[in-house]
C-alpha positions as semicolon CSV with decimal commas, in nm:
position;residue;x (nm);y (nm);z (nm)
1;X;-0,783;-0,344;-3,560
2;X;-0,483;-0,501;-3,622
3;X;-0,291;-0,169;-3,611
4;X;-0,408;-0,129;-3,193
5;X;-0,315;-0,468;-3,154
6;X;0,026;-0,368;-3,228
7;X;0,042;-0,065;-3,040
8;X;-0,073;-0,196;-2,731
9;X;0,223;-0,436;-2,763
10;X;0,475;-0,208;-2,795
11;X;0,385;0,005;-2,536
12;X;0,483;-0,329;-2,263
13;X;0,760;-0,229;-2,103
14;X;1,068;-0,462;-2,246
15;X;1,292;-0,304;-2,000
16;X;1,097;-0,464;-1,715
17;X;1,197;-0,796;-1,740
18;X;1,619;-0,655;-1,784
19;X;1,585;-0,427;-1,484
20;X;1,391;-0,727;-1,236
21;X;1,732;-0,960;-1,373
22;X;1,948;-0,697;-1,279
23;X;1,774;-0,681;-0,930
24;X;1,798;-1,042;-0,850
25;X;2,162;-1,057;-0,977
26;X;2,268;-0,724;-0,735
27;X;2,156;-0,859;-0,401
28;X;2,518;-1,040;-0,381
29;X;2,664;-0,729;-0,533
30;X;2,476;-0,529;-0,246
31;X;2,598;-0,785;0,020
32;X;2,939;-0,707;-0,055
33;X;2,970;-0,332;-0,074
34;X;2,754;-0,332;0,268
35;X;3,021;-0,524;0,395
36;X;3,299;-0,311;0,257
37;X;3,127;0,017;0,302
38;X;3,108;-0,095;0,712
39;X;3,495;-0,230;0,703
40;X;3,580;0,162;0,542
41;X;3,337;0,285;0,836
42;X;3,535;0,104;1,069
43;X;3,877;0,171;0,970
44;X;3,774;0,532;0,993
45;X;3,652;0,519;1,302
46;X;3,952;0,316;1,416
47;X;4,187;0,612;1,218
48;X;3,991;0,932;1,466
49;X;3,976;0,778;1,757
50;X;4,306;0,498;1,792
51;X;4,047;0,271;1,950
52;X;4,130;-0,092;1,762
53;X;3,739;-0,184;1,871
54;X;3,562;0,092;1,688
55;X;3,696;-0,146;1,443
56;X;3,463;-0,433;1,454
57;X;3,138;-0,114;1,515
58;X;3,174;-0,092;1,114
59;X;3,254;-0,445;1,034
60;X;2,927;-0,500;1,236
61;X;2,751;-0,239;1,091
62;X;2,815;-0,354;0,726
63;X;2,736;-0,750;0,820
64;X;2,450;-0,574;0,977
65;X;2,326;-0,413;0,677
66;X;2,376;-0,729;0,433
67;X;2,181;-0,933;0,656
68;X;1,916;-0,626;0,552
69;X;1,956;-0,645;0,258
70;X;1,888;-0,993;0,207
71;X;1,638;-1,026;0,433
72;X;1,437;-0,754;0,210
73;X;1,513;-0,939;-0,094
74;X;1,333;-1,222;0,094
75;X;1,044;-1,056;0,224
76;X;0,983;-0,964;-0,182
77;X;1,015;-1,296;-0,282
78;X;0,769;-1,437;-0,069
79;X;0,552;-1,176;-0,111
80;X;0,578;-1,254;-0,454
81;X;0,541;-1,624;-0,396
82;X;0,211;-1,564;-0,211
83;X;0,089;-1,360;-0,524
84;X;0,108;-1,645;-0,775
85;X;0,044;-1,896;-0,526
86;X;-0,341;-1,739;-0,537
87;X;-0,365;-1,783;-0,895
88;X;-0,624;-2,141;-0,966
89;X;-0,334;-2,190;-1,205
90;X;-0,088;-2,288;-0,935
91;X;-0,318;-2,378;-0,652
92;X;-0,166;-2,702;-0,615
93;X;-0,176;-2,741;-0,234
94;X;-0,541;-2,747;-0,254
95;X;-0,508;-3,047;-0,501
96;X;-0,226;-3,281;-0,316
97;X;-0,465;-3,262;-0,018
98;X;-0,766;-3,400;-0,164
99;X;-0,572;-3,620;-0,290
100;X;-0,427;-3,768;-0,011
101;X;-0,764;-3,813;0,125
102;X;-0,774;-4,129;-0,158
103;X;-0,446;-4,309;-0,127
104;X;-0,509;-4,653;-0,021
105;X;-0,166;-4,822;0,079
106;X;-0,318;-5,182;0,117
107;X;-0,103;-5,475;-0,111
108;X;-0,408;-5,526;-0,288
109;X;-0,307;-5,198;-0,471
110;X;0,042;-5,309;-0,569
């Protein structure tokens, strides 16, 4: 018995938690290549056509694409956030509002 205890415990992935770290750490990693992948895109553009405005079409493109990037990283946070909020282990809200069904503020009270 003891022996599938242990097995079942190393089979957990213990790269998981390494690889979700390494996600949360490369969203300002991301933001900044974005950026300098669309500066690259405009100076390019700026190189074929000798237009000094196609310029600022990859600088916006690359500000563009951070903004993306962390607005994904958001949307799977909160999504996330939601999750564990629905867990009776963290369903806090529910509490604080019964609760503030019995606060009494009168000076008897203090």
């Amino acid at each position: 018995m003891a022996d599938k205890e242990e097995n079942q415990e190393e089979k957990k992935p213990r790269i998981k938690p390494i690889i979700e770290a390494a996600d949360h750490l490369s969203l300002g990693i991301s933001m900044v290549v974005a950026v300098l992948m669309g500066v690259g895109i405009g100076w390019l553009l700026k190189r074929w056509s000798g237009e000094t405005w196609t310029f600022w079409i990859g600088v916006f493109i690359g500000v563009a694409a951070a903004i993306l990037n962390i607005y994904k990283a958001y949307s799977k946070q909160y999504k996330e956030f939601e999750e564990l909020s629905k867990q009776p282990r963290y369903a806090i809200k529910k509490k604080l509002d019964d609760d503030d069904d019995d606060e009494d503020y009168s000076a008897a009270k203090y």
